[in-house]
Short mmCIF file of the C-alpha atoms (twelve columns), coordinates in Angstrom:
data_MODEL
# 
_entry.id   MODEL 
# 
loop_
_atom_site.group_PDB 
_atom_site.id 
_atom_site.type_symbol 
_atom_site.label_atom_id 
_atom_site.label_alt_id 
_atom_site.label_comp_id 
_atom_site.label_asym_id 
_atom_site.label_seq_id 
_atom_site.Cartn_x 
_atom_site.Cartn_y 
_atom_site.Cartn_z 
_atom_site.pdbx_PDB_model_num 
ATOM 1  C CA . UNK A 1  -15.189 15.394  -22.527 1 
ATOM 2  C CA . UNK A 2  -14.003 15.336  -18.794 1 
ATOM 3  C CA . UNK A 3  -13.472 12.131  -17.265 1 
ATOM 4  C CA . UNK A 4  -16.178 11.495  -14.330 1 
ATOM 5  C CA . UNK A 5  -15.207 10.693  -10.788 1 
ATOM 6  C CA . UNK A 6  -16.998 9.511   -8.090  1 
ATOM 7  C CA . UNK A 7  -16.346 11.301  -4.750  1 
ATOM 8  C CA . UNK A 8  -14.996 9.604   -1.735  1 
ATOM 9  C CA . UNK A 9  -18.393 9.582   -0.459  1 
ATOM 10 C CA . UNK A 10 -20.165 8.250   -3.663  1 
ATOM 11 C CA . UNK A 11 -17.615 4.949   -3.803  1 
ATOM 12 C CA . UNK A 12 -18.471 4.640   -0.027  1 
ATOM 13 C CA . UNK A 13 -22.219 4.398   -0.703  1 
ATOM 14 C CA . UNK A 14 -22.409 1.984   -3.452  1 
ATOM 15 C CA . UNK A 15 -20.290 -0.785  -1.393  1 
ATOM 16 C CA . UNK A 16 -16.738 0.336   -2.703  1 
ATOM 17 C CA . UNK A 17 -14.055 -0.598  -0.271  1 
ATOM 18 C CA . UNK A 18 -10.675 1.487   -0.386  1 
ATOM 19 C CA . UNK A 19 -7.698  -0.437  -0.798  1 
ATOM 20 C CA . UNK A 20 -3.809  -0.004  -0.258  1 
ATOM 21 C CA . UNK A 21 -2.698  2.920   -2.827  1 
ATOM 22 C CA . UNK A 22 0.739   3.947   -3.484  1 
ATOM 23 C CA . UNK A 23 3.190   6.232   -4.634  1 
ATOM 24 C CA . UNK A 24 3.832   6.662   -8.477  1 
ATOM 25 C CA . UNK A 25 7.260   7.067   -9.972  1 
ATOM 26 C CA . UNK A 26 6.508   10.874  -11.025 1 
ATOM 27 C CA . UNK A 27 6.096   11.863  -7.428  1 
ATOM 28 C CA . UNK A 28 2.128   11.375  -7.532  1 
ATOM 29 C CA . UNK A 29 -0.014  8.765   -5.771  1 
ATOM 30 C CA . UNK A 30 -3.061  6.086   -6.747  1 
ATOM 31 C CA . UNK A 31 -5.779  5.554   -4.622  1 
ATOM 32 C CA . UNK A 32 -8.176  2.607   -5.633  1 
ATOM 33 C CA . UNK A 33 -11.489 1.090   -4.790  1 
ATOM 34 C CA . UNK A 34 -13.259 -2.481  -4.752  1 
ATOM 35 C CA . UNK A 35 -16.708 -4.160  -4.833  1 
ATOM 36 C CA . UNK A 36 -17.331 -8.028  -5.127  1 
ATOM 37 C CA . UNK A 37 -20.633 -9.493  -5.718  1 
ATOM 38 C CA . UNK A 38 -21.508 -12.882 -6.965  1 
ATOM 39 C CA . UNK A 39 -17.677 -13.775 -7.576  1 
ATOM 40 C CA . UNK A 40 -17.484 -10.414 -9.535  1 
ATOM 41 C CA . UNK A 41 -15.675 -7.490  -8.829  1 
ATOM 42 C CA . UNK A 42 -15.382 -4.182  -9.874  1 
ATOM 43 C CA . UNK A 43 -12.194 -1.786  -9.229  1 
ATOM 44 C CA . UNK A 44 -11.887 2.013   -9.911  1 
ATOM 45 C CA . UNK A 45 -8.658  3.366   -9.343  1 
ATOM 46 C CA . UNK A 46 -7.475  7.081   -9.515  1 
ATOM 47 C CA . UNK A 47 -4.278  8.807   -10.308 1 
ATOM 48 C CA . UNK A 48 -3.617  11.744  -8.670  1 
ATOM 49 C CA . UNK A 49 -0.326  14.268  -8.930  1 
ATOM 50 C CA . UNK A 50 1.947   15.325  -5.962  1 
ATOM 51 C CA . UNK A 51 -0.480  18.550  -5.234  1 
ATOM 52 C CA . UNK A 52 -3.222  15.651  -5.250  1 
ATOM 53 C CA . UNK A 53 -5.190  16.785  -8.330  1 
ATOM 54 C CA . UNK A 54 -6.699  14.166  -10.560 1 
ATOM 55 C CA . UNK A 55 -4.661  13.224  -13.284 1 
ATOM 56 C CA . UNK A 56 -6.635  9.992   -14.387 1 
ATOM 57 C CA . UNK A 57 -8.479  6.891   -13.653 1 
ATOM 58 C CA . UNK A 58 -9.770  3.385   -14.735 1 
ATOM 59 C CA . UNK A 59 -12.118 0.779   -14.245 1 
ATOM 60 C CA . UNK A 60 -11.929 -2.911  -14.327 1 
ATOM 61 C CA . UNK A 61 -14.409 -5.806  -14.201 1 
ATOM 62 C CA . UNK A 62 -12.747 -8.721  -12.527 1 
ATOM 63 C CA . UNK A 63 -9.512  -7.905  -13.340 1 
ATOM 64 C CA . UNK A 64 -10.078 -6.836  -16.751 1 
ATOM 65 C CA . UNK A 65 -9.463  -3.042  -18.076 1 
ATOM 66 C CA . UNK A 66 -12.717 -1.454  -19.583 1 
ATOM 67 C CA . UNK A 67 -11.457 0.291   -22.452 1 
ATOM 68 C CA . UNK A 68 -13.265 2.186   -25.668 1 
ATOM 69 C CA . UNK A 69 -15.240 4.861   -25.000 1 
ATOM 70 C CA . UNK A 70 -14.349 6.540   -21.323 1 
ATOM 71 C CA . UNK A 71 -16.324 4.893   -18.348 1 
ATOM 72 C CA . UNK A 72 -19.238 6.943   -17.207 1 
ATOM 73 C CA . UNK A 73 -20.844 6.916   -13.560 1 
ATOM 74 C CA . UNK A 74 -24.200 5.792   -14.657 1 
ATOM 75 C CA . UNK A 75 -21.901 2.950   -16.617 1 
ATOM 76 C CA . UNK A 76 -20.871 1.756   -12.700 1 
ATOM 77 C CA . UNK A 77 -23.836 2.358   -11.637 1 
ATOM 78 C CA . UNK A 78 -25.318 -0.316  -14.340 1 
ATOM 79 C CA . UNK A 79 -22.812 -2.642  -13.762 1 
ATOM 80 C CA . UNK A 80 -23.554 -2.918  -10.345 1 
ATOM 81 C CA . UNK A 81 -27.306 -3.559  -10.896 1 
ATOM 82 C CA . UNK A 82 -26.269 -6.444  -13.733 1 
ATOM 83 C CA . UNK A 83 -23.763 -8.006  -10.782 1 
# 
């Protein structure tokens, strides 16, 4: 299955703030995005290769990696509601 990613656009729209990214040792960058609500927060963060293609992503509730099954957008979408 391919992994889902929100646009730019979609992050924007649901409250998502960008944050500082940065460079990654194989020549590629991160970019990453925050919400908080009620004390909560949730951060997406994607990897991206030096032509700037998605290489892969994660999501984490208050610090805490979501593993198991990949993350969905409907998933974020969800969690946002619950927060």
């Amino acid at each position: 299955m391919e992994k889902e990613i929100f646009t730019i656009e979609e992050l924007l729209s649901m409250g998502f703030k960008e944050q500082t990214g940065d460079e990654l040792d194989n020549g590629g960058y991160y970019r990453w995005w925050e919400t908080v609500k009620h004390h909560s927060s949730i951060d997406i963060t994607y990897e991206y290769d030096a032509a700037g293609n998605f290489t892969s992503g994660y999501v984490e509730i208050s610090g805490h990696v979501l593993n198991g099954r990949p993350v969905t957008k409907s998933d974020v979408q969800l969690l946002l509601e619950i927060m």
